[in-house]
C-alpha positions in Angstrom: -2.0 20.1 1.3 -5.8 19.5 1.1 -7.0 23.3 1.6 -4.5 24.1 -1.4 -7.2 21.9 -3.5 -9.4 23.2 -5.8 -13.2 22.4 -7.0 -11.7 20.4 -10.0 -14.9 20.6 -12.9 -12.3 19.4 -15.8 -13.6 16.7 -17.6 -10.6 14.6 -18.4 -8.1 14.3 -16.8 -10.7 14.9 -13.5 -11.0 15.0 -10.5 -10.0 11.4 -8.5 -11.9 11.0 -5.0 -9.5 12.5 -2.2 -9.7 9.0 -0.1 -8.4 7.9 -3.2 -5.5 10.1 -3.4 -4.7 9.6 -0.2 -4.2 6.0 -0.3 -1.9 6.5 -3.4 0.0 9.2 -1.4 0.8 6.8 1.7 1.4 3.7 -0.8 3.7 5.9 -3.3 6.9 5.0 -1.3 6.4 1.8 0.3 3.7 -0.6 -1.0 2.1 -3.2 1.2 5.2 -3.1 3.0 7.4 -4.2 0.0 10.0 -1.6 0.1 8.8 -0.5 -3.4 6.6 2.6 -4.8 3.2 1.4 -6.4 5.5 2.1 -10.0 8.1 0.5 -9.0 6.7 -3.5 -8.2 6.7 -6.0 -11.0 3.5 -6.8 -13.1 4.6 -10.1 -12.2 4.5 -9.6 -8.7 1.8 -11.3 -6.2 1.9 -7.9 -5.6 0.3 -6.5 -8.3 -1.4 -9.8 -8.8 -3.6 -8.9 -6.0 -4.4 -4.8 -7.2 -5.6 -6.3 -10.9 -7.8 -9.5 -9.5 -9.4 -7.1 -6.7 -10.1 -4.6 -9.5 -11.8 -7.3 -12.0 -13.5 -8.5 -8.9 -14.6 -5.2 -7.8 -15.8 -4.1 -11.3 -17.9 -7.8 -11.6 -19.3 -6.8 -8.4 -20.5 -3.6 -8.9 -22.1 -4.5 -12.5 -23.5 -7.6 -11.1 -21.2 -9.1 -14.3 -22.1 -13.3 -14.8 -18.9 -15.5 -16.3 -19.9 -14.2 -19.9 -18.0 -11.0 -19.3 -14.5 -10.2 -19.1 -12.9 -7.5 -17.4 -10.0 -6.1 -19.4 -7.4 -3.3 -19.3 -5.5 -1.9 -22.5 -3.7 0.7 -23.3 -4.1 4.0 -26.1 -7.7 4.9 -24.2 -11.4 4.7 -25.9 -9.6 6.4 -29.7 -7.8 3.3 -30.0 -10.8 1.3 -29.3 -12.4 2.7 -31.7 -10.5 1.3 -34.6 -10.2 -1.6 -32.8 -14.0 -2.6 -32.5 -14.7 -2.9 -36.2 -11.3 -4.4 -36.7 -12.0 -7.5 -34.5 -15.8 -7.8 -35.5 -16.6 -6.5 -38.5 -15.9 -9.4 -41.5 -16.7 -9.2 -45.2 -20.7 -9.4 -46.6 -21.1 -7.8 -42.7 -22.5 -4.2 -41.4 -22.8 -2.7 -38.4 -24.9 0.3 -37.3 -23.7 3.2 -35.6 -25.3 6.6 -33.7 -23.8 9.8 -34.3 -24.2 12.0 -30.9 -21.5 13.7 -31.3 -17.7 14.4 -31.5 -16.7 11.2 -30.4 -19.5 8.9 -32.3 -17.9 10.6 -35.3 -14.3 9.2 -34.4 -15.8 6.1 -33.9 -17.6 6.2 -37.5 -14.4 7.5 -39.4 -12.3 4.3 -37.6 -14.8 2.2 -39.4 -14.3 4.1 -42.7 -10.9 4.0 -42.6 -11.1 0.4 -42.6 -13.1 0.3 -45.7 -15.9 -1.8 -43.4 -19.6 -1.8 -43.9 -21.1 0.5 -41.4 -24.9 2.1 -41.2 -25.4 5.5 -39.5 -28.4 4.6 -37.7 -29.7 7.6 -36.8 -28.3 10.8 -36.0 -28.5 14.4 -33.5 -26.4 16.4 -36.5 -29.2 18.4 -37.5 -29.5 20.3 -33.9 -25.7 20.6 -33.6 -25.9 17.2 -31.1 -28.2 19.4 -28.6 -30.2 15.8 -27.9 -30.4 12.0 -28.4 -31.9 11.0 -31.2 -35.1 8.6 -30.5 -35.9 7.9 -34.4 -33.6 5.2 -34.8 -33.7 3.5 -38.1 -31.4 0.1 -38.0 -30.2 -2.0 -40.4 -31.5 -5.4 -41.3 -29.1 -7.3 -39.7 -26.3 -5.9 -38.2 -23.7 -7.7 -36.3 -23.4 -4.6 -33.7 -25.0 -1.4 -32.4 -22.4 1.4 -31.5 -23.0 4.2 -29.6 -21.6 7.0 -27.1 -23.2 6.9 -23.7 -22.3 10.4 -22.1 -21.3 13.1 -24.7 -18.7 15.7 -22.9 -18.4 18.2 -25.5 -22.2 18.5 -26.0 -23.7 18.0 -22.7 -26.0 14.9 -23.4 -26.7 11.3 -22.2 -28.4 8.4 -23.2 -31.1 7.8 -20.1 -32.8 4.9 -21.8 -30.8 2.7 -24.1 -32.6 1.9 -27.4 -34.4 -1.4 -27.8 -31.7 -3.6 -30.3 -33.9 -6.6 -30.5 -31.4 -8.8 -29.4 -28.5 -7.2 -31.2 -25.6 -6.3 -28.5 -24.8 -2.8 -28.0 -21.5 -1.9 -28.3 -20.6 1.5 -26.1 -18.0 3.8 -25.3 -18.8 4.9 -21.6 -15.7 7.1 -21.2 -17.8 9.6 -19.1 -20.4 7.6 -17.7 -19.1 4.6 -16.6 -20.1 3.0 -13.1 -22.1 6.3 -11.9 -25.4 4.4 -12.1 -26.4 0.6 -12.5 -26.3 -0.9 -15.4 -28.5 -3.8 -17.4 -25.4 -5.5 -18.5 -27.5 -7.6 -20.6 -28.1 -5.6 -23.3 -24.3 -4.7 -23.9 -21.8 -7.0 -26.0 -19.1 -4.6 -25.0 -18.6 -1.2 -23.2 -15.0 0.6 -22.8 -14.1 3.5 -20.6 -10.8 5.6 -21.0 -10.1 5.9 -17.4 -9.5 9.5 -17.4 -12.9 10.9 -16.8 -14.9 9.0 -14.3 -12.4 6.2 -13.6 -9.3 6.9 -12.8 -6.1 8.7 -14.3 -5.1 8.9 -18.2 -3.4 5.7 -20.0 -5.3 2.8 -20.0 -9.2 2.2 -21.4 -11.3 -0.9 -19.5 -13.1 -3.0 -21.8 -16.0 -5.0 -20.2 -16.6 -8.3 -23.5 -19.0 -10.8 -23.3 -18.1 -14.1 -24.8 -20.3 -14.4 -27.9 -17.9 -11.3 -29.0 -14.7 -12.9 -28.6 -15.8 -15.6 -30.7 -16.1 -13.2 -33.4 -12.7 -11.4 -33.0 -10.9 -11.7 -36.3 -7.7 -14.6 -35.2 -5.3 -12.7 -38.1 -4.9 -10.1 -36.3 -1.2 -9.1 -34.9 -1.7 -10.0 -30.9 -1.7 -7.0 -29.4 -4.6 -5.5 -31.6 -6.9 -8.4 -30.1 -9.3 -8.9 -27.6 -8.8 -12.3 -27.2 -5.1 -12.0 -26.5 -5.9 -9.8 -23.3 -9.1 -12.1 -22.4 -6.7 -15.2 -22.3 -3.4 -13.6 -20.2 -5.6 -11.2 -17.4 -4.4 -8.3 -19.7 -0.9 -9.2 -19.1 0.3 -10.3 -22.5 2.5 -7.2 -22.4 3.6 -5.1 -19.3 -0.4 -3.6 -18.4 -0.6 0.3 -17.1 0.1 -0.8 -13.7 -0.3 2.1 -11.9 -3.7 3.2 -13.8 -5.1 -0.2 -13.0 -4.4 -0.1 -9.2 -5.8 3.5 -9.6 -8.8 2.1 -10.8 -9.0 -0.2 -7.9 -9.0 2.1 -5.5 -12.0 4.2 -7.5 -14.2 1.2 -7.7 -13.4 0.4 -3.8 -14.5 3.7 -3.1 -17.9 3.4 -4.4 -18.3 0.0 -3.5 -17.7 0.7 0.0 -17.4 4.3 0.7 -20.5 5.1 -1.7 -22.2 2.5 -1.1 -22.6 0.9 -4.5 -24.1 2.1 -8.1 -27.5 2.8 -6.6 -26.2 5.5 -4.1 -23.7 6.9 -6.4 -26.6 7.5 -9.3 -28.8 9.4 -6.5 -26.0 11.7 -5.2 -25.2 12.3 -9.1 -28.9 12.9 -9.6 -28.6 15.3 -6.5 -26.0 17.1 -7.9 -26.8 17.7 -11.3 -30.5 18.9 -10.2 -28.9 21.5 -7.9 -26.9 23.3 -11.1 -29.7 22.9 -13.7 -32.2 24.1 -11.5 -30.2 27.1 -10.7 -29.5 27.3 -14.6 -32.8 27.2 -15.7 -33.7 29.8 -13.0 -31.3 31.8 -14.6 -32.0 34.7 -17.7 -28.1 35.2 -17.6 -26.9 31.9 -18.4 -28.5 29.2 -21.3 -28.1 25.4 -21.2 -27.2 24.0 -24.4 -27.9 20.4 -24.4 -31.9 19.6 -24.8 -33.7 18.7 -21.3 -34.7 15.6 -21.6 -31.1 14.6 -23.4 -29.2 16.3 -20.4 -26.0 15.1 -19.1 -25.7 14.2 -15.2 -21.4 14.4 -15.8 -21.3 17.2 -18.4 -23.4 20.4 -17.9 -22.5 22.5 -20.7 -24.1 26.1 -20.5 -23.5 29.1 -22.1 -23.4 33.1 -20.9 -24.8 36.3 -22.9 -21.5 37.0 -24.8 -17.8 35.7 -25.7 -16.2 38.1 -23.7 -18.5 37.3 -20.5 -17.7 33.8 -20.5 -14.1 34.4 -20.8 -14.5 36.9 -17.9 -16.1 34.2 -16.1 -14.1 31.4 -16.6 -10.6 33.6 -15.5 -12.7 34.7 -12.4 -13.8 31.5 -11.7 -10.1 29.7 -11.5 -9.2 33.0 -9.6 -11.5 32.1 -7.1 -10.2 28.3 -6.8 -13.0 26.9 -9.5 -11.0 25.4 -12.3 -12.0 23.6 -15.4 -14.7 25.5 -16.5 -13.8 26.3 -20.0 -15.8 24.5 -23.2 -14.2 22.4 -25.3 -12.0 23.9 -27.6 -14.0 23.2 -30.7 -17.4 24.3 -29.3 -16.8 27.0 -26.8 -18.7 28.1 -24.1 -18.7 26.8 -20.5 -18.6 23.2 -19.3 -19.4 21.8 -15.6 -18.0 18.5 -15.6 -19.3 17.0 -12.3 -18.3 12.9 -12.4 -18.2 10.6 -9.3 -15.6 12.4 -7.9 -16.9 16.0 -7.9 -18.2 16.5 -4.1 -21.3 18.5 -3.6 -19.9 21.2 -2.0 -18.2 22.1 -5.1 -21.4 22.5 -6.8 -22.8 24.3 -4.3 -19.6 26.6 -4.4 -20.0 26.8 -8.3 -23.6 27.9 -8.0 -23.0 30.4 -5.3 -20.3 31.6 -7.4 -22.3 32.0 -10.8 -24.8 33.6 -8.6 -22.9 36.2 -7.8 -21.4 36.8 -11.3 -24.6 37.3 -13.1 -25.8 39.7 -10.4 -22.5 41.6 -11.1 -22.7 41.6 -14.5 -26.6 40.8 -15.7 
């Protein structure tokens, strides 16, 4: 039931819109009429014919996407991407550069390694523990790509303004950040998204290529390792994550026509974040950790006075029907993570609840 629900702040799996859930409810039995669950019709069904067309079509909409770009779904998330990037691009006598932010920049950059490929760490936020993106960036003389993280969740920072490439396509995982603001497709070659943050549920990863990077994609690779194979058969070369994809349909019809579009869903994510930083920085109890102008509008990672307080407040917290709150395992601390999905009123219950927390124990 809906007032059994919680304010959901985890940051992957997250929380999915309730219109969203809904619709999956009613359809979980009997799809379209067909007698079937959702997981039951055939990837070769007009059925789901319809659910992945309507979700490229949705997705090209919303990222104002020309025929350059492709739309694809595959399976083992944004970590499986990450080998696969400099597998398909990355040739002999080549380099890319890369951007450490973070926890996930540094999976990407061991991928590469483990290849034996030719990278350069362009520039780096390792020296401050990742508190901030880095704005000295010193590239290579010619790389073939520019990788980078857009949203850091363990860290709390974002990428607001994408560095200037000159003319050398960004290649970037947008696990966290993906379609919660517009986007100048033009400067990107490729961005992926594991659907499980800000998309839709855990177990497949959108890619979003442009054609000038297919043309590079090594042809000796076995099939399923590349991007060309899923560019060519709609990303049904193999049995696709059916249900994830017509998930992710119903996410990006939600903010198409229930938010209103990219624009609208940046300024109610900008209205949220503003309301729990500004009561953070109010705050002598409680410290954010990420830099200001490197803050993250999905991740608000904050800390309290002591170890033992935040593990008071975390238990209290998911007492009191607040769940998720907990840092990531390897950093500690606390984590808000506030994606798409995450309604205002459970920031305003997460404020009103930290409010009274540091009065009780300040």
């Amino acid at each position: 039931m809906t007032d059994q629900r919680i304010h959901n702040f985890n940051a992957g799996p997250a929380a999915l819109p309730l219109p969203v859930l809904e619709e999956i409810q009613k359809s979980f039995l009997n799809f379209k009429g067909s007698g079937m669950s959702v997981t039951e019709i055939s990837h070769r069904s007009s059925h789901f014919d319809k659910v992945i067309n309507e979700a490229v079509e949705r997705a090209r909409r919303l990222l104002n996407l020309d025929e350059r770009y492709h739309v694809l779904f595959i399976q083992g998330g944004a970590s499986l991407q990450f080998a696969m990037i400099p597998m398909n691009f990355l040739k002999d006598g080549e380099t890319a550069d890369y951007i450490n932010t973070g926890t996930w920049s540094q999976k990407a950059i061991k991928e590469a390694q483990i290849q034996n490929k030719s990278i350069h760490v362009a520039a780096s936020s390792e020296d401050k523990n990742f508190s901030y993106i880095p704005k000295d960036i010193q590239f290579s003389q010619n790389p073939l790509f520019v990788h980078l993280t857009s949203n850091n969740t363990i860290k709390g920072t974002q990428w607001y303004e994408f560095p200037d490439t000159h003319g050398v396509p960004i290649l970037a995982d947008m696990s966290s950040d993906i379609f919660s603001k517009p986007l100048d497709m033009e400067k990107f070659g490729m961005i992926y998204a594991g659907a499980q943050k800000n998309l839709g549920p855990s177990g497949t990863c959108m890619v979003i290529i442009r054609d000038d990077m297919l043309e590079k994609v090594d042809d000796s690779l076995p099939s399923m390792l590349k991007y060309s194979t899923y560019a060519a058969k709609n990303s049904m070369y193999n049995t696709p994550p059916c249900f994830g994809v017509y998930t992710i349909c119903l996410v990006l019809k939600w903010i198409e026509e229930e938010m209103g579009g990219l624009a609208q869903i940046e300024a109610h994510n900008i209205s949220k974040a503003d309301l729990l930083y500004d009561f953070l920085d109010a705050s002598s109890f409680y410290r954010t950790t990420a830099e200001k102008y490197s803050r993250s509008l999905m991740n608000v990672t904050f800390r309290l006075p002591s170890e033992d307080l935040e593990k008071a407040f975390v238990e209290k917290a998911t007492s009191q029907g607040l769940g998720g709150l907990k840092g990531h395992r390897s950093v500690g601390g606390c984590r808000a993570s506030i994606y798409n999905a995450a309604t205002m009123e459970s920031i305003q219950a997460l404020v009103q609840f930290m409010d009274i927390f540091e009065k009780e124990n300040n």
